[in-house]
C-alpha positions as CSV (number, residue, x, y, z in Angstrom):
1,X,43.6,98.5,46.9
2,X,43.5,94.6,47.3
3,X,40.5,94.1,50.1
4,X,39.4,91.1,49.5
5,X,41.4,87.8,48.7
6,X,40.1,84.5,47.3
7,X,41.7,81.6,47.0
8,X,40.1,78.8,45.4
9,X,42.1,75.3,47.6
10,X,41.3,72.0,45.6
11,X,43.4,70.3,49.2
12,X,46.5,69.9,47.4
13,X,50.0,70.3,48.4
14,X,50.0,73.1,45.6
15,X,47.0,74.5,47.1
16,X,48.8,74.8,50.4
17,X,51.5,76.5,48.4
18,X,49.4,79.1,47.5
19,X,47.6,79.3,50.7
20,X,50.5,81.1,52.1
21,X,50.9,83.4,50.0
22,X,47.0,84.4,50.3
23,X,47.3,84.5,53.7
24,X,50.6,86.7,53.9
25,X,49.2,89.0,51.1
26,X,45.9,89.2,53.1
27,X,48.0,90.2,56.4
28,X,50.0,93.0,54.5
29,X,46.9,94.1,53.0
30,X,45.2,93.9,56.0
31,X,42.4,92.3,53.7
32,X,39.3,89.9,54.0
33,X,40.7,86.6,52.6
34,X,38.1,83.9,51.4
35,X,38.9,80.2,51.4
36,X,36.6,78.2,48.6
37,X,36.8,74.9,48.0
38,X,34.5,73.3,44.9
39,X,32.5,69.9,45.2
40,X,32.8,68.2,41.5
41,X,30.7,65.5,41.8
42,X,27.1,65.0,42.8
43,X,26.4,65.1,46.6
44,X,23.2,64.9,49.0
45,X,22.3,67.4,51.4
46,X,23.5,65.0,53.9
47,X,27.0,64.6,52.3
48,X,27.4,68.1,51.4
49,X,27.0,69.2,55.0
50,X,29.4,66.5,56.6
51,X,31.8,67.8,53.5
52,X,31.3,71.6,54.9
53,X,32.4,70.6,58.2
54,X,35.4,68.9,57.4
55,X,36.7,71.1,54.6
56,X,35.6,74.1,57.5
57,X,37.8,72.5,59.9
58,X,40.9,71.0,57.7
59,X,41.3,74.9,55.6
60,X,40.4,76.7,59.0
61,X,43.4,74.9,60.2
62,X,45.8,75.7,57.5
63,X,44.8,79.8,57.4
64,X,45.5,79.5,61.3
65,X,48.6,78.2,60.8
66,X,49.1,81.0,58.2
67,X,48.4,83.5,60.9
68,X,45.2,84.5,59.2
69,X,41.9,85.0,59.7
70,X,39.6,83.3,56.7
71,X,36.8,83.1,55.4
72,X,35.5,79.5,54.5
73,X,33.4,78.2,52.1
74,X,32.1,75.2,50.6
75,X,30.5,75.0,47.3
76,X,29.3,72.8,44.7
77,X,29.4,72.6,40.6
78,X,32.2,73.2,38.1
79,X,34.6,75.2,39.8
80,X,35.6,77.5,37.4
81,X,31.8,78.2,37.1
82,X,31.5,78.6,40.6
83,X,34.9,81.1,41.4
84,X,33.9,83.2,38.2
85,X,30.4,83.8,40.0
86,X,32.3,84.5,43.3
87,X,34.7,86.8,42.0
88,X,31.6,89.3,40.4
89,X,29.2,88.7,43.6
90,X,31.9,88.9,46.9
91,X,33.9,92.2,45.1
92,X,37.0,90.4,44.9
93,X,39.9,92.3,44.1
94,X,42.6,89.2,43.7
95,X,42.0,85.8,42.7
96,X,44.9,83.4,44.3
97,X,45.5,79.6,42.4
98,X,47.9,77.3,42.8
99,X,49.8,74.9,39.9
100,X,47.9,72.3,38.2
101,X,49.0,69.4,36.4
102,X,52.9,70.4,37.6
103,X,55.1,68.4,36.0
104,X,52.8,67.9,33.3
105,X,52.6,71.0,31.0
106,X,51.0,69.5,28.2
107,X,47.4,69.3,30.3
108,X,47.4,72.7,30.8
109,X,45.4,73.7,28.2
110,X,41.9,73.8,29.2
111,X,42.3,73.3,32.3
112,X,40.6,75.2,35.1
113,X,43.7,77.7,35.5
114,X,43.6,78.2,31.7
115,X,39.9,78.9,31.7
116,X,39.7,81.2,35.0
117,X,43.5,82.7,33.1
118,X,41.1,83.9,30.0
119,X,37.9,84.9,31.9
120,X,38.8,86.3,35.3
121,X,37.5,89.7,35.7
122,X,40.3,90.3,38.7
123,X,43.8,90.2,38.6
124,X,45.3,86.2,38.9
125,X,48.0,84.9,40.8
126,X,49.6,81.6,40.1
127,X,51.2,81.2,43.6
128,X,53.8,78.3,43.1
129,X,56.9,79.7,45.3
130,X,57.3,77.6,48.4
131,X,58.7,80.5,50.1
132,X,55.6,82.3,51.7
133,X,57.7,85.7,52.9
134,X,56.8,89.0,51.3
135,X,58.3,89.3,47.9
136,X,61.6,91.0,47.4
137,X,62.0,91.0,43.8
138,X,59.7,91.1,41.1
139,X,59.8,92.2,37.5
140,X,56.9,93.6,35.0
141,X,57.1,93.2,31.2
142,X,55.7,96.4,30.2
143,X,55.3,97.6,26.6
144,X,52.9,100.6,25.5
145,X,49.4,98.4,25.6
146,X,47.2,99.5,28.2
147,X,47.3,95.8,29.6
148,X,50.7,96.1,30.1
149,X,50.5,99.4,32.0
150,X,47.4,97.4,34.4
151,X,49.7,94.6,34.9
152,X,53.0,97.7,36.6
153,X,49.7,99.6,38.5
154,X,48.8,96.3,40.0
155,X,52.3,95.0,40.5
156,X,53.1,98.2,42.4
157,X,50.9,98.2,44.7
158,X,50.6,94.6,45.5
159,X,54.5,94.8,46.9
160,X,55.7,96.0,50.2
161,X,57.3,99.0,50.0
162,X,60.7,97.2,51.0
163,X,60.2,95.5,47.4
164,X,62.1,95.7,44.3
165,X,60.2,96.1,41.0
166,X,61.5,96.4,37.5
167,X,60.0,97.4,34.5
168,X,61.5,95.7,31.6
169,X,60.6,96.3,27.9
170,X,61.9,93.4,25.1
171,X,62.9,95.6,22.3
172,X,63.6,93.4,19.0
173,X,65.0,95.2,16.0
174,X,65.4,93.6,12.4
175,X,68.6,91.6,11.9
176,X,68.6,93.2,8.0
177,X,69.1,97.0,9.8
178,X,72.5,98.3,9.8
179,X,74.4,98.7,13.1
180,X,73.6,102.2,13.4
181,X,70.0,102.0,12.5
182,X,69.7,99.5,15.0
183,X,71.3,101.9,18.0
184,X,69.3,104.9,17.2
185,X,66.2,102.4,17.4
186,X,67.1,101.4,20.5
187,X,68.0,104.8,21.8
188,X,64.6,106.2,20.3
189,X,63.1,103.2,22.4
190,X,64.9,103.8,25.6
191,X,63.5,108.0,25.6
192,X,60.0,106.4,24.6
193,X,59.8,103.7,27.6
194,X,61.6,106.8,30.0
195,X,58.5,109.1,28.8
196,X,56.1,106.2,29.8
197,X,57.2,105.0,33.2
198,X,57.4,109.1,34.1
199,X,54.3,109.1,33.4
200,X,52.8,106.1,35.0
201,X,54.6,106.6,38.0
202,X,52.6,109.6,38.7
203,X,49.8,107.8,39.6
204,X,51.5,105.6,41.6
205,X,51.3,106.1,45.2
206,X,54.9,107.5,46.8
207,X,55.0,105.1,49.8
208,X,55.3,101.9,47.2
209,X,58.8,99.6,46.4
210,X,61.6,100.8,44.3
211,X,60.6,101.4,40.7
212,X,63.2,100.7,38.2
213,X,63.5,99.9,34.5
214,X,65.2,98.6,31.5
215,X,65.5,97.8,27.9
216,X,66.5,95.0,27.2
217,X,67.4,94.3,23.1
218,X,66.2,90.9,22.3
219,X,63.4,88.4,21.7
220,X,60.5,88.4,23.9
221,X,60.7,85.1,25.5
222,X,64.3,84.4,25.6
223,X,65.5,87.2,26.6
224,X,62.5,87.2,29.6
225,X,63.7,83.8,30.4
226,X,67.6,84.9,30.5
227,X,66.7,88.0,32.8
228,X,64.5,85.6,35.3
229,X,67.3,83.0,35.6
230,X,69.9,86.1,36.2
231,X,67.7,88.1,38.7
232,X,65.6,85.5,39.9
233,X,62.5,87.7,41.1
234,X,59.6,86.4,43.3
235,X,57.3,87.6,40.9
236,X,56.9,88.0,37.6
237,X,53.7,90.3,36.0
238,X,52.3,89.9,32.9
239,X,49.3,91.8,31.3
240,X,46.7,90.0,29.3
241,X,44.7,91.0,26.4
242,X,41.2,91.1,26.6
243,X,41.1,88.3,23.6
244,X,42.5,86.2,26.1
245,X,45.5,84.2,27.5
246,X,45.9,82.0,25.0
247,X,45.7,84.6,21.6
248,X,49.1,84.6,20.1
249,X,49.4,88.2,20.5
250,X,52.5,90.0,22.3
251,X,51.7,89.7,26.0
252,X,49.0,86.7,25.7
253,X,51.1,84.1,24.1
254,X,53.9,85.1,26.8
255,X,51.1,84.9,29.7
256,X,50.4,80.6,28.4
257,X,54.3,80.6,28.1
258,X,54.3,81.4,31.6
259,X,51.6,79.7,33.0
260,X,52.7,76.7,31.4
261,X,55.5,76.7,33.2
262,X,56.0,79.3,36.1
263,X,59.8,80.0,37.5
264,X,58.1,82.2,39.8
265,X,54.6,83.4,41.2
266,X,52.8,84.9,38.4
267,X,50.9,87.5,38.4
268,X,47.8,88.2,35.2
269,X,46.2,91.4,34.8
270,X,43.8,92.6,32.3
């Protein structure tokens, strides 16, 4: 499914973070992987061809150290502009960022991760695990929304098959419901998500990673956040509305939430 890989490398130490991931996702997926780095400022034709030649030779070092093959390319504008036109003209399938503005959360909001977070027409994944081996663990939230459903199809078949994924569905009840109300809720809840992962995973393929779930009774974030810190996945997935990341609906306000501040690698699909 994933054929093409682009990873947009600003030459940061976060960039190289992500690098690695690319380049071991592109190797599993035995798929063309695309290195882009984005000129801000104003350059002459001069400068912009001595630029190609280093950034050439300094990220056609780093995918070879990666073990991978890469594509390299040099362009220049705004580069959230510039990625968004690559990602509809090059058929990408995956868009690979690292972490901006990392120990500053608070400058995350309209940044260039925020804006390619709202408007990519691919999949996104904030790489931010120094640990470049193939993920081992990862966990979906999935609720009934067809974004949510993208974000396990996606999940699925981006892991190895020696993988670990788990599907696991908040479930908040009222505090004013009586005990027993709030257990045959929660049972009603537990048949409804069974009915929907049969279902979805009969379009998955049969060669993928272990497919489990789980409700979990709680509040959305919190009880994300307590499952991550117990289970501590590689990867977390998250679908996003088509209003975008930032709309305080279920999944979108969790995808900024995340984003903000990723434990793991995150993965955003529409």
């Amino acid at each position: 499914m994933f054929k093409h890989i682009l990873i947009a490398h600003d030459l940061s130490h976060q960039a190289d973070v992500a690098l690695r991931r690319a380049a071991q996702l592109a190797n599993q997926h035995h798929a063309r992987l695309t290195l882009l780095h984005v000129v801000e400022s104003q350059q002459s034709a001069s400068e912009l061809a001595s630029l190609r030649t280093a950034a050439e030779q300094v990220l056609g070092r780093l995918a070879s150290f990666n073990h991978c093959e890469a594509d390299v390319r040099l362009e220049q504008g705004k580069p959230n502009e510039i990625i968004l036109k690559l990602l509809s003209e090059e058929n990408v399938d995956l868009l690979v960022l690292g972490a901006h503005h990392k120990n500053q959360p608070e400058l995350f909001s309209g940044t260039n991760l925020d804006r390619l977070a709202r408007l990519s027409t691919v999949p996104v994944l904030l790489a931010v695990n120094e640990d470049g081996q193939p993920y081992r663990q990862a966990v979906v939230a999935i609720d009934f929304s067809l974004c949510a459903c993208n974000a396990l199809q996606h999940a699925y078949q981006l892991l190895p098959s020696s993988a670990e994924l788990l599907a696991l569905n908040i479930f908040s009840t009222s505090s004013r419901l009586a005990k027993r109300d709030a257990e045959e809720r929660l049972s009603m809840q537990r048949l409804l998500i069974e009915q929907l992962m049969a279902d979805e995973s009969s379009r998955l393929p049969k060669d993928g990673p272990q497919l489990k779930h789980e409700v979990m009774p709680g509040t959305l974030s919190a009880s994300l956040d307590e499952l991550i810190a117990k289970r501590q996945p590689q990867l977390l997935a998250l679908g996003r509305h088509n209003r975008g990341v930032l709309a305080q609906a279920l999944l979108g306000s969790l995808a900024q939430h995340y984003l903000n501040k990723a434990p793991c690698d995150v993965l955003l699909v529409r």
